[in-house]
C-alpha positions as semicolon CSV with decimal commas, in nm:
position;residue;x (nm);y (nm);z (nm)
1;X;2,116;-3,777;-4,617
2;X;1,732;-3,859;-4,635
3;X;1,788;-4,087;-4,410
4;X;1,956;-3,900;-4,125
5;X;1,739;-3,572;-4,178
6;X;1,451;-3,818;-4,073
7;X;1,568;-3,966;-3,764
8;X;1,645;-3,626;-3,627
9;X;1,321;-3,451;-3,715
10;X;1,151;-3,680;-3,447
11;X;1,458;-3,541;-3,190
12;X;1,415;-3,213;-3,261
13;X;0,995;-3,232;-3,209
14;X;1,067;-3,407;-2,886
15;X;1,281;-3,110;-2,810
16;X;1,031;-2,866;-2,926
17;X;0,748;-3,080;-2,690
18;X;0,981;-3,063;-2,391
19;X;1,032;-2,694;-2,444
20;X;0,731;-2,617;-2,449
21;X;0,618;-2,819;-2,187
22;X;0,844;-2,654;-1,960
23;X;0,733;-2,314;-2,069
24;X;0,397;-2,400;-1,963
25;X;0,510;-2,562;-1,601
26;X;0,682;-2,197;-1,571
27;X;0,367;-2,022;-1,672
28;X;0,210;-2,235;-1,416
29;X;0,433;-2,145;-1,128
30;X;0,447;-1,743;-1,187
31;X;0,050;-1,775;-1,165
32;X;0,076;-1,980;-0,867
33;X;0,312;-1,736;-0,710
34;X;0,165;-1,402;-0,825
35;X;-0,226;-1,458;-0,806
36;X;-0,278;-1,529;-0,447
37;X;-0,047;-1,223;-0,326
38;X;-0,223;-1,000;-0,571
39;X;-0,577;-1,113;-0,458
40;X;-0,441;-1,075;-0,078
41;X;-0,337;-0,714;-0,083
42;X;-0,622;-0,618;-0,268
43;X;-0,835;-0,797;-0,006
44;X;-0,607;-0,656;0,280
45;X;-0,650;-0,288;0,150
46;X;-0,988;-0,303;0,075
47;X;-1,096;-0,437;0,487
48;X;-0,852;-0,159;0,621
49;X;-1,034;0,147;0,398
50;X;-1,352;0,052;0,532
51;X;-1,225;0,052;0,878
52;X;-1,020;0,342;0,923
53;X;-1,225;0,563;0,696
54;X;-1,363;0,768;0,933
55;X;-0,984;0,864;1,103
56;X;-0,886;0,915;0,776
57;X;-1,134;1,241;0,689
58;X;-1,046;1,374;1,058
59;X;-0,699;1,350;1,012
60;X;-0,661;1,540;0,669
61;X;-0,910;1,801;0,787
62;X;-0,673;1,834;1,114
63;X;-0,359;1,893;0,854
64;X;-0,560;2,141;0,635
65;X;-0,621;2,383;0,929
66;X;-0,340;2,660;0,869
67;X;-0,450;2,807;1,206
68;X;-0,464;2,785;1,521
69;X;-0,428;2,370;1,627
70;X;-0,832;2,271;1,704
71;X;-0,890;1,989;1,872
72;X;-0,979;1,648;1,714
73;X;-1,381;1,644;1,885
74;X;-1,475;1,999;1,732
75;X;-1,359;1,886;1,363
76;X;-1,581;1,560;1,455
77;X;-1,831;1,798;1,558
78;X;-1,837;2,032;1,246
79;X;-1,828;1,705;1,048
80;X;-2,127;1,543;1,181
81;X;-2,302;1,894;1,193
82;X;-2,269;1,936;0,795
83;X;-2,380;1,627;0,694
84;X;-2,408;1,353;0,975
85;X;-2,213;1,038;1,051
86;X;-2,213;0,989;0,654
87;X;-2,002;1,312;0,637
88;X;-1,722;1,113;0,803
89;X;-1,706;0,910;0,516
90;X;-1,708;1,204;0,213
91;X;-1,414;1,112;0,013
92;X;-1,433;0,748;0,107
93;X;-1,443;0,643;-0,288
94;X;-1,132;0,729;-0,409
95;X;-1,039;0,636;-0,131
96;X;-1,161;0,296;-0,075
97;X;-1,072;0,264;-0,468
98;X;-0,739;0,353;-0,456
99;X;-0,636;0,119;-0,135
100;X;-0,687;-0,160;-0,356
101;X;-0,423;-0,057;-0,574
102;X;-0,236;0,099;-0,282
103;X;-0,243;-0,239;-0,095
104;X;-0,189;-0,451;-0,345
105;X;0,107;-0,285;-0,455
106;X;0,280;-0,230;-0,125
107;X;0,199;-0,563;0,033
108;X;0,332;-0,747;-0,314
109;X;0,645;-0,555;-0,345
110;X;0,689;-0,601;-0,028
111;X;0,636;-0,984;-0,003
112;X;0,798;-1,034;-0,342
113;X;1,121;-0,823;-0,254
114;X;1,167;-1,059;0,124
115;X;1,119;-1,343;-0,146
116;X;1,371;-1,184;-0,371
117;X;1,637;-1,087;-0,077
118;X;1,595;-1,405;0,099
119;X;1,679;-1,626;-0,224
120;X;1,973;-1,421;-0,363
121;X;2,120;-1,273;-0,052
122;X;2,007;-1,531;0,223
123;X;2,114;-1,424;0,600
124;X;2,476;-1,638;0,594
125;X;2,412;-1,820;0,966
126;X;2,034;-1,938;0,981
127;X;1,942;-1,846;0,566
128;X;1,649;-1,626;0,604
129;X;1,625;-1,348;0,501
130;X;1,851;-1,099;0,686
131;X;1,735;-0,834;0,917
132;X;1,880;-0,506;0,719
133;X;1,720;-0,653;0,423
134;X;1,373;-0,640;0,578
135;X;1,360;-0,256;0,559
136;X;1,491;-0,280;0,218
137;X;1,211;-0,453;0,154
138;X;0,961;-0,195;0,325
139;X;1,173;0,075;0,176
140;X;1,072;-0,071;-0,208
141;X;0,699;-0,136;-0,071
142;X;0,684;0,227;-0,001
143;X;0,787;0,345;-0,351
144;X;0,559;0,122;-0,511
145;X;0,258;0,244;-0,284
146;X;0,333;0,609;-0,321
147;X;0,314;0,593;-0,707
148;X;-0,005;0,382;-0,736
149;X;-0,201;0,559;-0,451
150;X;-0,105;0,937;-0,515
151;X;-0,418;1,033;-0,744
152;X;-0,657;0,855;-0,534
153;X;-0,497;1,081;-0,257
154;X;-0,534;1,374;-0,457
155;X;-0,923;1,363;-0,517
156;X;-1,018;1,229;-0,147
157;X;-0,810;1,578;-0,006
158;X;-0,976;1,759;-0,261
159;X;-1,322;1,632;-0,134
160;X;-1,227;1,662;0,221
161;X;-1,116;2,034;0,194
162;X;-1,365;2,230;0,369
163;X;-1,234;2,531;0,070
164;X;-1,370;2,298;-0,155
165;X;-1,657;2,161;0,007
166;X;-1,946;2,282;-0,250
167;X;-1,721;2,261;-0,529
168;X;-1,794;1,867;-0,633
169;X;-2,052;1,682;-0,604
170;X;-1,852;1,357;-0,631
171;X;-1,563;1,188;-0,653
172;X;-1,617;1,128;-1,002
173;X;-1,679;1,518;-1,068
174;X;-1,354;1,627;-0,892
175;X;-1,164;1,408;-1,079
176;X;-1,297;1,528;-1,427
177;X;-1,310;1,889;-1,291
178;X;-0,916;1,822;-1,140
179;X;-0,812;1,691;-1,492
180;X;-0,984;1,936;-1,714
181;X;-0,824;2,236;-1,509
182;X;-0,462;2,119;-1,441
183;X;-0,408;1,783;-1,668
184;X;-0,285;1,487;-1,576
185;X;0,018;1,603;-1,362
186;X;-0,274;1,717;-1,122
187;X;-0,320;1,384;-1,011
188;X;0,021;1,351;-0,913
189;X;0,030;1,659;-0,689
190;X;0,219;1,618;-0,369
191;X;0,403;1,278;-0,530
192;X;0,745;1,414;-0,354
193;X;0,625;1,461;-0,025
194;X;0,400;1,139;-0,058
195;X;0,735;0,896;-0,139
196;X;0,895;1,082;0,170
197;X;0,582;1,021;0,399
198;X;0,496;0,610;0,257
199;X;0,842;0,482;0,219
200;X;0,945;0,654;0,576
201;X;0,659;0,477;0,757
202;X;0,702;0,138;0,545
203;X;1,041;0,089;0,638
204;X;1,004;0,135;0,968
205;X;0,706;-0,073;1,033
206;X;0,750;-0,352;0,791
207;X;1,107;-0,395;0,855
208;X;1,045;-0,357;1,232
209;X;0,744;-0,624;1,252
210;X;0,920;-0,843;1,016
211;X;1,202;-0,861;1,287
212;X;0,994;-0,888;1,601
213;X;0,814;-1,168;1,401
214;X;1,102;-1,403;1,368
215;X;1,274;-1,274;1,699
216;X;1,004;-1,293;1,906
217;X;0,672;-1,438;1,777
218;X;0,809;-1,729;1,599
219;X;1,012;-1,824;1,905
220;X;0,778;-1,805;2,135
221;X;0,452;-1,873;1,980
222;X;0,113;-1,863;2,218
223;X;-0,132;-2,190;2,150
224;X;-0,439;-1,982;2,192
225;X;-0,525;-1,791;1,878
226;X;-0,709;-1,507;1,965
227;X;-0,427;-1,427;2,239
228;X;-0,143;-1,452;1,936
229;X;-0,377;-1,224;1,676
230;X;-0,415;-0,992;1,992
231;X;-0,056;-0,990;2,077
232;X;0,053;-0,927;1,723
233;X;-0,227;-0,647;1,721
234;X;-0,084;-0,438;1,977
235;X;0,285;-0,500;1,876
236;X;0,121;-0,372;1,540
237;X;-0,007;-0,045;1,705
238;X;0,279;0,019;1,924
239;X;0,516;0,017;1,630
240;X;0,281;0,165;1,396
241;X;0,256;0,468;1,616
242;X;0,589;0,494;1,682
243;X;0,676;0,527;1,324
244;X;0,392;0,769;1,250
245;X;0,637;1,053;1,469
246;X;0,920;1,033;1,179
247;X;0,649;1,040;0,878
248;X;0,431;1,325;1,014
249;X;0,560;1,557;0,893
250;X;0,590;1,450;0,535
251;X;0,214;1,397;0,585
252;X;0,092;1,689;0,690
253;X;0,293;1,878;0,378
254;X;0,110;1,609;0,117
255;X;-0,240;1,715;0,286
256;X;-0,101;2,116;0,180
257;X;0,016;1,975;-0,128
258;X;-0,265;1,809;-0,241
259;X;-0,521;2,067;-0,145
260;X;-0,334;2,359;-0,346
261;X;-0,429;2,402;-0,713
262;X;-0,155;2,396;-0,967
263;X;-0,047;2,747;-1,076
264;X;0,195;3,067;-1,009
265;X;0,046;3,080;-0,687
266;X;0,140;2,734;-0,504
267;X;0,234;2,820;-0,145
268;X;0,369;2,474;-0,151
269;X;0,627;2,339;-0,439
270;X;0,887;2,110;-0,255
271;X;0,920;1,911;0,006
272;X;1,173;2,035;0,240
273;X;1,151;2,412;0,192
274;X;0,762;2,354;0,265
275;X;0,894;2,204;0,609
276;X;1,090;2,556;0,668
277;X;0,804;2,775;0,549
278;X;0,547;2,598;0,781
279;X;0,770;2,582;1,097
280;X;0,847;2,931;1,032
281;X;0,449;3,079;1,011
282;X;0,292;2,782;1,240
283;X;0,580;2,635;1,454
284;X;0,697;2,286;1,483
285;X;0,406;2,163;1,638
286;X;0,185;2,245;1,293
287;X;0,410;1,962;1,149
288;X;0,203;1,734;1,371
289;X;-0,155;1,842;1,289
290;X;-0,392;1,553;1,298
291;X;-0,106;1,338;1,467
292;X;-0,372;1,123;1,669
293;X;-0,594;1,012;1,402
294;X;-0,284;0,940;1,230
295;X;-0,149;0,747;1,432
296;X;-0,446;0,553;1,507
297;X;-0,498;0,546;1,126
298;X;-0,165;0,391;1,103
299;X;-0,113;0,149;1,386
300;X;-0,462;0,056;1,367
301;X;-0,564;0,019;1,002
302;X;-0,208;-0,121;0,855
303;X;-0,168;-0,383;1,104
304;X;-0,557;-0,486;1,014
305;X;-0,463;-0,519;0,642
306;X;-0,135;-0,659;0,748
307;X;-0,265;-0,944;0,944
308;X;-0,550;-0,969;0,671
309;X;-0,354;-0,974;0,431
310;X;-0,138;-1,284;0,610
311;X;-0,461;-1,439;0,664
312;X;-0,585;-1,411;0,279
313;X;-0,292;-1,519;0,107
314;X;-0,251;-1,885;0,300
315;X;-0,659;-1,891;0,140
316;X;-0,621;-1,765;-0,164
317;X;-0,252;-1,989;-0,230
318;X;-0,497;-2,286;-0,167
319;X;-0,798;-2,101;-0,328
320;X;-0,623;-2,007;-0,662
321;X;-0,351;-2,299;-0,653
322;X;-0,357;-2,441;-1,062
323;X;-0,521;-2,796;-1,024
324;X;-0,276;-3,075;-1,139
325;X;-0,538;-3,192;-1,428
326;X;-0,517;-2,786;-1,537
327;X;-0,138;-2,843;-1,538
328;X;-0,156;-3,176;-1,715
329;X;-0,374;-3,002;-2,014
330;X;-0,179;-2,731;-2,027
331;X;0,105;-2,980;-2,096
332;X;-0,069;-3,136;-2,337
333;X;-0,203;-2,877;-2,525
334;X;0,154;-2,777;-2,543
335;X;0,228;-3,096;-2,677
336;X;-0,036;-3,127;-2,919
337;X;0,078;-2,741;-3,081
338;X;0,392;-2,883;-3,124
């Protein structure tokens, strides 16, 4: 009894060594995977803020006018007029701040759901991922965007308002003046017509580029760098654009939304009713306020994070790739707690 209780103790610690070894080889490849697409859409969303910041002000102070439709060089004009080229950048810290998370969360969901769709439910001829599932994928990108960039949203049309324009005299004070007068749910003001407006334009563009990127691009692939990055660029714009006429609308309603404070007296409280009322008082063509900037905003700025965000995560997959000695420790260590 003795006897065979010792010769399997030594099995079962081998056991315990291998499990636990293979735990940490796991460990090992979720960091692999997860780090560098993290670190990419962060770096991604953080390049195309900085960039586009100035379209962005112009374009939510476009959708805020409830009047008559003024053109796009007399809001820059106001703008530099109350506070000077800096102006165009009020607002820039929540949003800069929240394009991080923004970024990072729409350009991992969407590289991890293509991962996800292309390993479980392969295309059945060539066993990439299928073309229908490549919206999918910018559908679920969209979701996860809209919920971590909506209170970031919030405070930058809140700052850009011109009703609120003495109000706060930072980012930081709207948000603590936002929270102490409507709570937490007034960060997450406009959230419907957000999801409507992100996952509308994601699916569109991601899905679309994905396609013309193994269609096109992959098949017929130009030697000269700067000729492929500036073919890709205008693809990027053209589409962009083009999907910025279906999400417009949604857009211009989150800009109302978000500007509003919570109360008996919203104007605005869902998303397609708030389509009727505006058409009805402003016409069809107030559902495309700020369209321009927009779309420039769009096709401009997302196809600079996405191509950044290509870029970055080839880097950071060598960059933040666990070194084989890390690996072997880990094993070891492993071995040695068993």
């Amino acid at each position: 009894m003795d006897s065979a209780t010792t010769s399997a103790s030594p099995a079962a610690a081998e056991v315990a060594r291998n499990a636990k070894r293979s735990l940490a080889q796991k460990l090992h490849r979720a960091e692999e995977a997860l780090l560098p697409v993290f670190a990419a859409g962060a770096t991604g969303g953080l390049i195309e803020g900085v960039c586009v910041q100035p379209l962005e002000f112009l374009k939510t102070r476009l959708q805020l006018n409830q009047g008559t439709p003024v053109p796009m060089g007399v809001v820059l004009r106001d703008a530099v007029r109350e506070g000077g080229i800096a102006q165009l950048y009020r607002g820039a810290l929540p949003e800069l701040t929240g394009m991080i998370p923004r970024s990072t969360g729409a350009l991992a969901s969407l590289e991890f759901s293509k991962r996800y769709l292309r390993q479980h439910a392969p295309d059945p001829v060539t066993g990439k991922l299928q073309a229908s599932h490549a919206y999918l994928a910018g559908a679920v990108s969209g979701v996860c965007e809209s919920l971590g960039f909506a209170p970031f949203q919030v405070i930058k049309v809140r700052m850009v308002a011109q009703e609120h324009l003495n109000r706060y005299t930072s980012s930081f004070d709207c948000a603590r003046q936002l929270l102490q007068a409507e709570g937490p749910k007034g960060l997450f003001i406009g959230l419907g017509p957000t999801l409507w407006r992100v996952t509308t334009w994601n699916t569109l563009y991601y899905g679309t580029m994905h396609n013309i990127q193994t269609e096109v691009f992959d098949q017929h692939p130009l030697s000269n760098p700067v000729l492929a990055a500036a073919r890709k660029m205008a693809t990027g714009m053209v589409v962009g654009m083009t999907a910025t006429i279906f999400n417009a609308p949604f857009d211009v309603i989150k800009s109302r939304f978000q500007s509003q404070e919570r109360g008996p007296n919203q104007k605005y409280r869902y998303t397609l009713p708030s389509l009727v009322t505006i058409i009805r008082e402003e016409g069809v063509r107030a559902l495309y306020k700020g369209f321009l900037p927009k779309a420039l905003l769009l096709g401009i700025g997302q196809t600079i994070g996405y191509m950044v965000f290509s870029e970055a995560l080839g880097f950071y997959s060598q960059a933040l790739k666990p070194s084989a000695a890390s690996a072997a420790a880990e094993g070891e260590a492993a071995d040695g707690d068993a």
